[in-house]
N, C-alpha and C positions, 0 to 999 in steps of 0.2 A: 930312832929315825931322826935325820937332821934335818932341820927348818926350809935350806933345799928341797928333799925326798919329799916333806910333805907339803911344799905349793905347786910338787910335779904332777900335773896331771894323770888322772887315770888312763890305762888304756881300756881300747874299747875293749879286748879280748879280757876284761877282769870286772866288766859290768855284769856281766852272767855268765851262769855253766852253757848255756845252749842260746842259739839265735837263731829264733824261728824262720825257715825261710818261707815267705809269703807268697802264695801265687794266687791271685785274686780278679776275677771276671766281672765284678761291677764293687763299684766305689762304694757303692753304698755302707756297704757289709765293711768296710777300712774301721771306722771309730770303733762300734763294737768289738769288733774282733781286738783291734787292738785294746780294749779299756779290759778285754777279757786275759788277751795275755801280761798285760804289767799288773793286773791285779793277781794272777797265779805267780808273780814276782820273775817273769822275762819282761825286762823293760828294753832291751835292745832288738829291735826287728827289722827284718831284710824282704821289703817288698822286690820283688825278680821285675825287673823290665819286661816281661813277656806275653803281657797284653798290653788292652788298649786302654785298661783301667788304672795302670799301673802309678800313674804320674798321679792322676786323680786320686788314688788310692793313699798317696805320699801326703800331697798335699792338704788331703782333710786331716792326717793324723795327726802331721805338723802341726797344723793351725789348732785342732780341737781336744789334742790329747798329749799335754806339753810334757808331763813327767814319761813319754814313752820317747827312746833315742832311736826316730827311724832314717834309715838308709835306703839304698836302692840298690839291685844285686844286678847278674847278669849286665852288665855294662860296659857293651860292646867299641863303641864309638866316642870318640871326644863330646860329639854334638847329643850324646845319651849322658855323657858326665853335664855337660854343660845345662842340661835341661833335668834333669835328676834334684842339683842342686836350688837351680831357680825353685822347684816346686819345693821344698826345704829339706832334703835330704841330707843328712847331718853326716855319713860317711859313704863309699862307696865301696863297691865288692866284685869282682870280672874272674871269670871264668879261668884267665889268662892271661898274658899283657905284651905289648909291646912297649915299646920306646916311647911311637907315638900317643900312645894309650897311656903307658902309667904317667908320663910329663903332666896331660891331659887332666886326671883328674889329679894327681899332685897340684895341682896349678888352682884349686879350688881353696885348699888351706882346711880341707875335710880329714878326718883318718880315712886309710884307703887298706884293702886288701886286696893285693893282687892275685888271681891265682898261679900254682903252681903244681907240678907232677912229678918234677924229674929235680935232683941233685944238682945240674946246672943250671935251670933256672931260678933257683935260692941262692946259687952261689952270685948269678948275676944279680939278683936284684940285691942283693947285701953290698955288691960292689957301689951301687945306686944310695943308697942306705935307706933300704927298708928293709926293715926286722921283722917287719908283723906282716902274712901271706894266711890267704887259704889255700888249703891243700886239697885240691879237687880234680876229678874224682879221688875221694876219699879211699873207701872201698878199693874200687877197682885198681888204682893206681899204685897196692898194697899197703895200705892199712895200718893199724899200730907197728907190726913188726918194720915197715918202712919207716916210720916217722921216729919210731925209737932207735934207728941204725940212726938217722941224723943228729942227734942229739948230743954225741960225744964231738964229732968231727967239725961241726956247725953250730957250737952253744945259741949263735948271739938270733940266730933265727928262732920263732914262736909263728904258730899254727893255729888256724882257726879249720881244723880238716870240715867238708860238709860232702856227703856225695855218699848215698847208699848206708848211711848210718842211722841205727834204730834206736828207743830204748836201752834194749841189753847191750848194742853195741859201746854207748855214749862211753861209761865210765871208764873202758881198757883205752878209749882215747884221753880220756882226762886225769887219767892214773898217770899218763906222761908229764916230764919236765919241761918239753916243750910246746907243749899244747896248753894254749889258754883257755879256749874253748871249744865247741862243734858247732854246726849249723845241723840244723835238721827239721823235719816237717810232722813225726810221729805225733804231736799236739794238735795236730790239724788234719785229724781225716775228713778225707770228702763228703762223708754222711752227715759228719755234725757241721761243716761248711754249707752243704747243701741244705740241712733241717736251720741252720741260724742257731744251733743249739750251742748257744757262746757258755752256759754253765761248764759244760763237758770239756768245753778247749778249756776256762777257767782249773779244771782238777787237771787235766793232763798236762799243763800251761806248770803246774805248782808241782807236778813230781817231777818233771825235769827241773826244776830249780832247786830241790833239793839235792841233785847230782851235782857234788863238790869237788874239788879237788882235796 
């Protein structure tokens, strides 16, 4: 490795196998939850814009749970990047993008993942230069056998696929060359969200992280 490669930043897609996506209805539960999953070794987590707790949710982790690298997902709007960021949201993630959209949170000096589904959307945003996209829906939008067709024709793209992926799914995504990582929520069922039982996300937190490439 040359003295370049190694003062080049990490990217986000090779902080972990998997990045949990958050969807959380009171703040409270944010530090926990969060100190539960970087101690099962996901330190990168993607609170979804999708409540009202959401910003709140960012904000405490920020401030109170500094070795966790959190984000905010779903981020529809400039003025959702722009307020993401203020609460300290360290990268952003959109379902999809536009022009005005990806400029938007480019314009923050955060990594960004935009979404994508379709072969001309990758190719457009590579034109833009961005390499690094989530691929969403995952699943439905065809799956490994999709993302492994892109791989020869499209090297310089990498995937963060999240959408309808489980457990047994994770690894035929990350057995790809161009998949960095998944997003996914199987660490976080609703029972141990609802009982506050952060040991349980702690163990399901630690087998996705065992899921390597």
């Amino acid at each position: 490795m040359s003295s370049s490669d190694a003062d080049a930043p990490t990217s986000l897609l090779d902080l972990a196998p998997v990045i949990p996506v958050v969807v959380l209805e009171d703040a409270e539960d944010a530090v926990p939850l969060a100190l539960a999953l970087v101690a099962g070794g996901l330190p990168v987590i993607e609170v979804t814009l999708r409540t009202a707790a959401a910003l709140d949710a960012i904000r405490a982790i920020a401030e109170r749970v500094p070795e966790a690298v959190v984000g905010a997902g779903t981020v529809l709007t400039p003025e959702q990047a722009d307020e993401a960021v203020r609460a300290g949201a360290r990268f952003l993630v959109s379902p999809g993008w536009t022009d005005r959209l990806l400029d938007a949170m480019r314009g923050h000096g955060v990594p960004v993942l935009p979404g994508v589904s379709t072969t001309s959307e990758v190719v457009a945003l590579l034109e833009r230069g961005v390499t690094e996209m989530k691929f969403f829906p995952a699943e439905a939008a065809g799956g490994t056998a999709y993302l492994k067709s892109l791989a020869s024709p499209l090297p310089r793209a990498r995937f963060c696929p999240t959408g309808g992926i489980d457990e047994a799914r994770a690894a035929g995504y990350l057995a790809l060359p161009n998949v960095g990582c998944v997003g996914g929520t199987w660490m976080l069922p609703g029972e141990a969200l609802a009982a506050r039982d952060w040991p349980r996300v702690q163990r399901l937190a630690e087998g996705a992280a065992a899921l390597r490439h």
